[in-house]
DRENPA-3360 file (N, C-alpha, C; in nm, 2 decimals, always signed):
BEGIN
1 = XXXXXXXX = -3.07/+19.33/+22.29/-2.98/+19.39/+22.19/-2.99/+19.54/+22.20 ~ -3.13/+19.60/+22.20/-3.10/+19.73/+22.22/-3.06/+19.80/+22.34 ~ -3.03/+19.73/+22.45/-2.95/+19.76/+22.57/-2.78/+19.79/+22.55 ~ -2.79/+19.72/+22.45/-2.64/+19.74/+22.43/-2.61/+19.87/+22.32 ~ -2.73/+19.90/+22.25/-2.72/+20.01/+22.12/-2.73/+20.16/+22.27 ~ -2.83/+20.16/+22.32/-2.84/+20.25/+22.40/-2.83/+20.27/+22.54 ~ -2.78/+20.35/+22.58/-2.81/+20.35/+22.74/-2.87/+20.47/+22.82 ~ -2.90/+20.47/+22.91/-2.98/+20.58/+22.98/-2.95/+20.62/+23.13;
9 = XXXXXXXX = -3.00/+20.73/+23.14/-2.95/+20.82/+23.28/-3.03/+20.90/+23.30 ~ -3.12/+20.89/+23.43/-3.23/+21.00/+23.46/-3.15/+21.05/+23.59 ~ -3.15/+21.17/+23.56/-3.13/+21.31/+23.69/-3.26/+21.35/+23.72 ~ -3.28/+21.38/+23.83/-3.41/+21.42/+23.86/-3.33/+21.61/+23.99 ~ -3.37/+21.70/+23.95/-3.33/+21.82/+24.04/-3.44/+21.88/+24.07 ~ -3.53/+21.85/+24.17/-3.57/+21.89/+24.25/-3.76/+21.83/+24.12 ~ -3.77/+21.95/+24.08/-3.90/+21.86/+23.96/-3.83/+21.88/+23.82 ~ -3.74/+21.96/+23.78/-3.66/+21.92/+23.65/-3.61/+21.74/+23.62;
17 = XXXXXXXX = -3.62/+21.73/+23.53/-3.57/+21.58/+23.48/-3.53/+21.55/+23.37 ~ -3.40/+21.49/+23.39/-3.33/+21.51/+23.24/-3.29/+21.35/+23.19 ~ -3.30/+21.32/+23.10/-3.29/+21.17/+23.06/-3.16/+21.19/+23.00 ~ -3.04/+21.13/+23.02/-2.94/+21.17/+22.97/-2.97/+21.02/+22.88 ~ -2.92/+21.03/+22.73/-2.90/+20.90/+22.61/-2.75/+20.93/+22.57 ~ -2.76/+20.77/+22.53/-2.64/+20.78/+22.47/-2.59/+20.61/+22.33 ~ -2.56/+20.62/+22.26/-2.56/+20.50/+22.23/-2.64/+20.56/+22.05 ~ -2.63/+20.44/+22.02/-2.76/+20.49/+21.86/-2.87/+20.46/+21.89;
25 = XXXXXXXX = -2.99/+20.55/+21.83/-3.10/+20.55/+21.82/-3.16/+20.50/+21.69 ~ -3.18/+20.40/+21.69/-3.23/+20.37/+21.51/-3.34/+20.25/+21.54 ~ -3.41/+20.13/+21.47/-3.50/+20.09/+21.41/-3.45/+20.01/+21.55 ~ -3.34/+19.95/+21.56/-3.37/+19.82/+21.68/-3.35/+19.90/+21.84 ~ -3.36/+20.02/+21.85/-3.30/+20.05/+21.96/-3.42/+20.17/+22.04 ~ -3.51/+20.22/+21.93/-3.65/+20.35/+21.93/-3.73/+20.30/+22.05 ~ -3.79/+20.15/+22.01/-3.84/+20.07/+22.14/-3.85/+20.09/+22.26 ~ -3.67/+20.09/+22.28/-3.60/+20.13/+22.41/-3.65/+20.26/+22.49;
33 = XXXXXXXX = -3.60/+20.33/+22.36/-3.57/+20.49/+22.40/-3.75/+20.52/+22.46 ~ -3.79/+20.45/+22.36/-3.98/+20.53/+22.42/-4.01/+20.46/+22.54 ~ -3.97/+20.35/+22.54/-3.99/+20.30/+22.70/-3.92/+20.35/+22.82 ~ -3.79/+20.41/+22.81/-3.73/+20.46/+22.86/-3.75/+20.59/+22.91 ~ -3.82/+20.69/+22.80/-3.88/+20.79/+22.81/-4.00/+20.77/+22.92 ~ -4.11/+20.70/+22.88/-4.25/+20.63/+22.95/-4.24/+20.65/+23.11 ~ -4.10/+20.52/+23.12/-4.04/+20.51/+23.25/-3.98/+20.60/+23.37 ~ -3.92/+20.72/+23.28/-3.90/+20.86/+23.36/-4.01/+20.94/+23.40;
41 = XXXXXXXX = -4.11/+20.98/+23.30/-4.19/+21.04/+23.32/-4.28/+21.05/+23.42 ~ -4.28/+21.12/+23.53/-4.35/+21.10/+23.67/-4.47/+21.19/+23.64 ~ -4.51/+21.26/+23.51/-4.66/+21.33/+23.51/-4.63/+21.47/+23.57 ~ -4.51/+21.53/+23.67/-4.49/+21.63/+23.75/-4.44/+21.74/+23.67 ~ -4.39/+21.85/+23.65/-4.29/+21.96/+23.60/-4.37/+22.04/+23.50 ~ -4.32/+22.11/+23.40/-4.29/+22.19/+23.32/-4.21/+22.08/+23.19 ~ -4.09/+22.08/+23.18/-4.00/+22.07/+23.09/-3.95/+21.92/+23.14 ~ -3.94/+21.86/+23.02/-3.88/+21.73/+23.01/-3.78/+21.73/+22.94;
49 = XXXXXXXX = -3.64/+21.70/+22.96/-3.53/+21.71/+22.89/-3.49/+21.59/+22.87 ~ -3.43/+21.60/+22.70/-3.40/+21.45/+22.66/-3.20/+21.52/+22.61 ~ -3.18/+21.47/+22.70/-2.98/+21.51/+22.71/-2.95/+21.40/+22.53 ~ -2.91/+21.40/+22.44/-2.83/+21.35/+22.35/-2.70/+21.36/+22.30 ~ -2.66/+21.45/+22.39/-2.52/+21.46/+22.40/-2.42/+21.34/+22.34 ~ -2.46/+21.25/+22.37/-2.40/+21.10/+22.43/-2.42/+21.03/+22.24 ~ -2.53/+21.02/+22.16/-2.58/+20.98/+22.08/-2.49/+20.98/+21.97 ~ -2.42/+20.92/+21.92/-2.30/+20.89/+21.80/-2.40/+20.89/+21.67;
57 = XXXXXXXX = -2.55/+20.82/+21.67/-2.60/+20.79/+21.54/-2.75/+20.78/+21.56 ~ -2.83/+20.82/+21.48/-2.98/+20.86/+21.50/-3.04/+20.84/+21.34 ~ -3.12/+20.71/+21.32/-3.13/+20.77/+21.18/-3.28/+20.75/+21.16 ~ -3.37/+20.78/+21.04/-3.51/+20.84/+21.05/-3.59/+20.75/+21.12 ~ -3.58/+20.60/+21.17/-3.65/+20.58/+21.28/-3.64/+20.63/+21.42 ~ -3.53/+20.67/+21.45/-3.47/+20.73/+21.57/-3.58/+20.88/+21.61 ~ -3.55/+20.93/+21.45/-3.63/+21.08/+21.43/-3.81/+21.04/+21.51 ~ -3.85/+20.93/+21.45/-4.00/+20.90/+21.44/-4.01/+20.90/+21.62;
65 = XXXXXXXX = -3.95/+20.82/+21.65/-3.95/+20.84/+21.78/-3.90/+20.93/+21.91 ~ -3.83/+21.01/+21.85/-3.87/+21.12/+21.91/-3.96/+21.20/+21.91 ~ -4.03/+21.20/+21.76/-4.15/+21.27/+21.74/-4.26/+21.21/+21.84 ~ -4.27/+21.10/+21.87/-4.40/+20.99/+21.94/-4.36/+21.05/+22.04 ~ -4.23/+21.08/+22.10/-4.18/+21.09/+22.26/-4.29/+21.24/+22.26 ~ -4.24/+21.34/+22.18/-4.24/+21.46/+22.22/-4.42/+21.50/+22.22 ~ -4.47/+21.41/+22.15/-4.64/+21.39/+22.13/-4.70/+21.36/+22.26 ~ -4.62/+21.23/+22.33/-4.68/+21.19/+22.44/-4.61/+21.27/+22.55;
73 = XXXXXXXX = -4.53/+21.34/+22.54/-4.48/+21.44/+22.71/-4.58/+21.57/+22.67 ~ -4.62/+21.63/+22.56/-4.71/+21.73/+22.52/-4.87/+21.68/+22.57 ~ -4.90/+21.57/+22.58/-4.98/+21.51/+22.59/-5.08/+21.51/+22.77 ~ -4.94/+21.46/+22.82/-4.91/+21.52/+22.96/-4.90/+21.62/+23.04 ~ -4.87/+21.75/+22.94/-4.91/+21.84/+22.94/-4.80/+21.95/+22.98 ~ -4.68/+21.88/+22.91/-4.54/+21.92/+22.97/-4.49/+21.96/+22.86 ~ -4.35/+21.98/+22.85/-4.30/+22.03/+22.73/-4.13/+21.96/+22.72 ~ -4.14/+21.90/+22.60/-3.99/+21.79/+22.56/-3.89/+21.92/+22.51;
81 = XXXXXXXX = -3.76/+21.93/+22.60/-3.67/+21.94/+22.51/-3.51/+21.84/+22.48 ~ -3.54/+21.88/+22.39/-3.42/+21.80/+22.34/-3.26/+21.85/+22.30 ~ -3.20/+21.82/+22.40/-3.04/+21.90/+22.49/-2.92/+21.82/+22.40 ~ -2.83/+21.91/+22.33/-2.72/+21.89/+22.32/-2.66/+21.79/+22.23 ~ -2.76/+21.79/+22.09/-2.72/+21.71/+22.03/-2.60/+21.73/+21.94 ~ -2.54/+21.62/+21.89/-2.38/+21.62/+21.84/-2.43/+21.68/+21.70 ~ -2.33/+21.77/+21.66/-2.35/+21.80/+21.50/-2.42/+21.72/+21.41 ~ -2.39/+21.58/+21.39/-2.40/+21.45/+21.34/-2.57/+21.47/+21.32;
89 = XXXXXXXX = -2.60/+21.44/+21.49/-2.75/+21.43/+21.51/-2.84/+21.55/+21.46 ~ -2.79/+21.68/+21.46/-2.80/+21.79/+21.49/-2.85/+21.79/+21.33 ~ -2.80/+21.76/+21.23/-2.79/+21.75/+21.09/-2.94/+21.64/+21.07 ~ -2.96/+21.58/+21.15/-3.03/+21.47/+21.10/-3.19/+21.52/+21.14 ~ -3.17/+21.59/+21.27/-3.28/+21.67/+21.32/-3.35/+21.81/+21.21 ~ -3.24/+21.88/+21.15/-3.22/+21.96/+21.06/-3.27/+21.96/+20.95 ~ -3.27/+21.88/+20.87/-3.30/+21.78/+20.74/-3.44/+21.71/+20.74 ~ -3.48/+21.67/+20.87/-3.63/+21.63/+20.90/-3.69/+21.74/+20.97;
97 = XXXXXXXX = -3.64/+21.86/+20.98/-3.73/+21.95/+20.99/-3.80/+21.95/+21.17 ~ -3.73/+21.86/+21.22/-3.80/+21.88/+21.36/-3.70/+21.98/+21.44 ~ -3.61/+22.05/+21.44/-3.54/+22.13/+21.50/-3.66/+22.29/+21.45 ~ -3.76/+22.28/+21.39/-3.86/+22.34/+21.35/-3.99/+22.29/+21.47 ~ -4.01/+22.21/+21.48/-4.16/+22.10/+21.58/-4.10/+22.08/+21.75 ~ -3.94/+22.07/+21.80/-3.96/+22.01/+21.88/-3.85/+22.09/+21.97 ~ -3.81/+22.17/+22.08/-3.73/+22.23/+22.13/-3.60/+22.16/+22.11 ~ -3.54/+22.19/+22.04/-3.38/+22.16/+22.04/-3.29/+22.29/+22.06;
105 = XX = -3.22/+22.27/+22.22/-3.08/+22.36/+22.27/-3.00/+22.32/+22.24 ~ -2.88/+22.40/+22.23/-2.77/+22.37/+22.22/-2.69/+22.30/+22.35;
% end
């Protein structure tokens, strides 16, 4: 089921790596997303980019798991950001204060 809430797209340019999302991120679909994250992650670079461009709906489980994401690429010893979220998401990231904890570009 959460294959169908979310989907995913890894670019890899040269050691940049960008996980493009898209789809909702909430309570049945977070699972995904952190395995999906897991799955990209090759241990190599600087910056890990999580594209949200694509993301219609994110709600505070969605949040939680990004925070776990951005714990375990810090972890690694890299640094998460998080690219291009829609107003929508942008508000949700805003309100929970992690546009404060976690690199969010425009």
């Amino acid at each position: 089921m959460a294959g169908d809430l979310l989907q995913f797209k890894l670019s890899k340019n040269g050691t940049a790596e960008t996980l493009f999302v898209a789809g909702e991120l909430d309570i049945s679909s977070a699972p995904a997303f952190e395995h999906a994250v897991g799955q990209a992650l090759d241990g190599q670079g600087q910056e890990f980019r999580v594209d949200i461009s694509g993301l219609t709906f994110m709600d505070s489980t969605g949040a939680q798991a990004l925070v776990r994401v951005h714990k375990h690429v810090e972890r690694l010893g890299r640094q998460l950001v998080v690219a291009s979220p829609t107003p929508r998401v942008r508000m949700v990231l805003e309100i929970l204060g992690l546009d404060q904890v976690i690199d969010v570009q425009a």
